[in-house]
N, C-alpha and C positions, 0 to 999 in steps of 0.2 A: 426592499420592495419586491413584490412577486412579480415576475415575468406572465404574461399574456399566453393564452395558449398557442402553440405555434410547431408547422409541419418541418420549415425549412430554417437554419439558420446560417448569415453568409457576412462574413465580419472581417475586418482588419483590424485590433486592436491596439490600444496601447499598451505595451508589451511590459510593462510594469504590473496591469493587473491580469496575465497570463494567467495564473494561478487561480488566484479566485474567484475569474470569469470561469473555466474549466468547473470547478467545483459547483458552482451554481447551475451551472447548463444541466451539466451530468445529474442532481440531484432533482431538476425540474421535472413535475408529474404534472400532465401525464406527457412520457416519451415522445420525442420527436423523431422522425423519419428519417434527418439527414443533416450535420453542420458542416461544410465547409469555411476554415477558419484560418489565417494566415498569423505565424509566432515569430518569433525571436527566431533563429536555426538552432541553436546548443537549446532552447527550452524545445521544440517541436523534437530534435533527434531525444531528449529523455522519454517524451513522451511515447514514441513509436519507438522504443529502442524494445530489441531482441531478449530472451536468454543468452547470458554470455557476453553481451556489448560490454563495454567499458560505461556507458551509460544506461544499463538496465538497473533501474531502483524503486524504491516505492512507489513514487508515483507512475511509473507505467504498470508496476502492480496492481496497482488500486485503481486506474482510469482500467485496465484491460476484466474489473468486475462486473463494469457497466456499459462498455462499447469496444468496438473493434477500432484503429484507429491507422490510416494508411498514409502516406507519401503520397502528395499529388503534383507537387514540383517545389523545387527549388529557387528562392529570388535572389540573387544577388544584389549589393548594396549599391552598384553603378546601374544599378536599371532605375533608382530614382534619381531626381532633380532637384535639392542638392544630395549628394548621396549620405543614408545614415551611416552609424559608426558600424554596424551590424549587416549580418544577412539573416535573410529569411527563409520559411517553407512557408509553404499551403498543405494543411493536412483533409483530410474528410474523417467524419467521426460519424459512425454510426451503429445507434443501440443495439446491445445485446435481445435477441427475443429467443428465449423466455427470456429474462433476467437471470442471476443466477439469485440464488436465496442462501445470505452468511448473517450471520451477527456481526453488523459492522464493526462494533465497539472491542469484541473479540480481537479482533482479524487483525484491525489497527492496533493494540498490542502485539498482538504477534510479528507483525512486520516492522513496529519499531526495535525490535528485539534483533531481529534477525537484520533486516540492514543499518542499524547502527553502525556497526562494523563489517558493512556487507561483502570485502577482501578478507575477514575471516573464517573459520570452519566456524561452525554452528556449534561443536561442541564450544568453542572459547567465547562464544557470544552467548550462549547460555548459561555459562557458567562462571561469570561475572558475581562478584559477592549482593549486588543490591539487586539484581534482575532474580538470586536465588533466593533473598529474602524478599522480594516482589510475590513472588510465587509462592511462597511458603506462605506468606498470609493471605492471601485469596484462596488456597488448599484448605487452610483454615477455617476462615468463612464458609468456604464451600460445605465440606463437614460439618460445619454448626449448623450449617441451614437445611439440611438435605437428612441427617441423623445419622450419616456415614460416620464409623470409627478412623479414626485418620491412622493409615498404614505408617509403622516402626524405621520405613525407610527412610532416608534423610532425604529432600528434595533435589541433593544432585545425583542419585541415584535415581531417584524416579525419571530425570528429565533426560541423562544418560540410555538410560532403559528405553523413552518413547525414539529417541534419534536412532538409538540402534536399530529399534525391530523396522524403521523404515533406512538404515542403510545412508544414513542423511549426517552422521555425527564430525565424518571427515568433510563434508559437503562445506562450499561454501554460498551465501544469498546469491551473489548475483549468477550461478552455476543452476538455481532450481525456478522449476516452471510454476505455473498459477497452479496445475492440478495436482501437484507435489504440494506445495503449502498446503491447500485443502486438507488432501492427506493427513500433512504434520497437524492441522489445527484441528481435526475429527480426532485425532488419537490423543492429542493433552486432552484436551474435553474429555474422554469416556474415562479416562483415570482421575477423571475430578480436577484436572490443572488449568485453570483459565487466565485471562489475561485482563480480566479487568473482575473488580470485588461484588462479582456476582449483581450486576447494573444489571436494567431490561436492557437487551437489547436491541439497535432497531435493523430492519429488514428494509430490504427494496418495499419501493413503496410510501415508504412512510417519509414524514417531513423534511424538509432538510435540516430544519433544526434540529432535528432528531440523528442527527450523522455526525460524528465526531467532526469537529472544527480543524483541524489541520489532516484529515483524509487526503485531501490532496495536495499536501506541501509539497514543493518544489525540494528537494536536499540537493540542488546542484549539482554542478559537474563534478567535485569531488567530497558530495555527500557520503560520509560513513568512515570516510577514511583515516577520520584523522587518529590522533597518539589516544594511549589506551588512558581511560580517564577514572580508573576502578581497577579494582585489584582483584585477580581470578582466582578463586573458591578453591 
């Protein structure tokens, strides 16, 4: 159901639908001015987690596309009556202005690529045999649709190639900022390599149906980490 349009929003949730109350807020047009919103504590620290936290993952990648998101304090679970099993924060979240302008659909390829195993280099998380033949056929497509001659290299070569000239191949996710991705995701695009089989994509703006449906999944506190589930190229 569509939300109302609205300047201020100030909630205590039930902390099960964290997740995809966030996604709906965030996708709401037109922007609202200001939420202050109280979570879980481990779901509010991914959210506002840093470059470099042990909790920096997609989704504080993807919520920092669309708002800036800050610490306004911390609850502890003996300040209620009877106390829950949990603590809390209270965060403030407030829109980006401009917006930034990505191809969602994109991006969220890219990001599920890279923190999949986001305690890995990015060379060994892109160089996964299914993530190489992922790419090799959207190269594909891409070529077909465009009347590009599809270059002799092999796709872990090209994809070698785009990490190098940004210096990112030894890097690993949770070590690189939002404007370094950016980066990484401008440079597979001009060599024709994208992340999804040449979809429209959508833009700020546009519906929320229009947004990839797990944009803002939660991967947990130890999202990404687990044993290697594919064999490296």
């Amino acid at each position: 159901k569509k939300c109302p349009i609205f300047d201020v929003c100030v909630a205590t949730l039930p902390y099960q639908i964290s997740s995809p109350f966030t996604f709906k807020l965030l996708a709401h047009r037109p922007a609202f001015r200001c939420a202050v919103l109280m979570f879980q504590k481990e779901f509010a620290e991914r959210l506002i987690a840093k470059v470099g936290e042990s909790q920096y993952g997609r989704l504080a990648v993807n919520t920092s596309l669309f708002v800036k998101v800050s610490c306004v304090c911390k609850v502890g679970r003996m300040n209620f009556t009877p106390p829950p099993e949990v603590d809390s924060m209270v965060v403030k979240i407030v829109p980006r202005y401009p917006p930034i302008e990505v191809d969602f659909r994109e991006w969220d390829g890219l990001m599920r690529i890279c923190f999949g195993r986001k305690r890995k280099t990015l060379r060994s998380s892109f160089c996964m045999t299914y993530t190489l033949k992922t790419l090799e056929d959207n190269y594909t497509t891409w070529c077909a649709l465009t009347g590009n001659r599809p270059e002799k290299k092999s796709m872990k070569e090209k994809v070698l190639e785009v990490l190098g000239s940004l210096k990112l191949a030894e890097q690993r996710a949770i070590k690189i900022d939002l404007d370094t991705y950016f980066k990484l995701l401008l440079e597979f695009n001009k060599r024709g390599i994208h992340f999804t089989n040449m979809n429209v994509g959508a833009k700020i703006g546009d519906s929320q149906a229009a947004l990839p449906d797990e944009l803002f999944m939660d991967d947990g506190a130890d999202g990404g980490d687990g044993d290697d589930d594919a064999m490296e190229d």
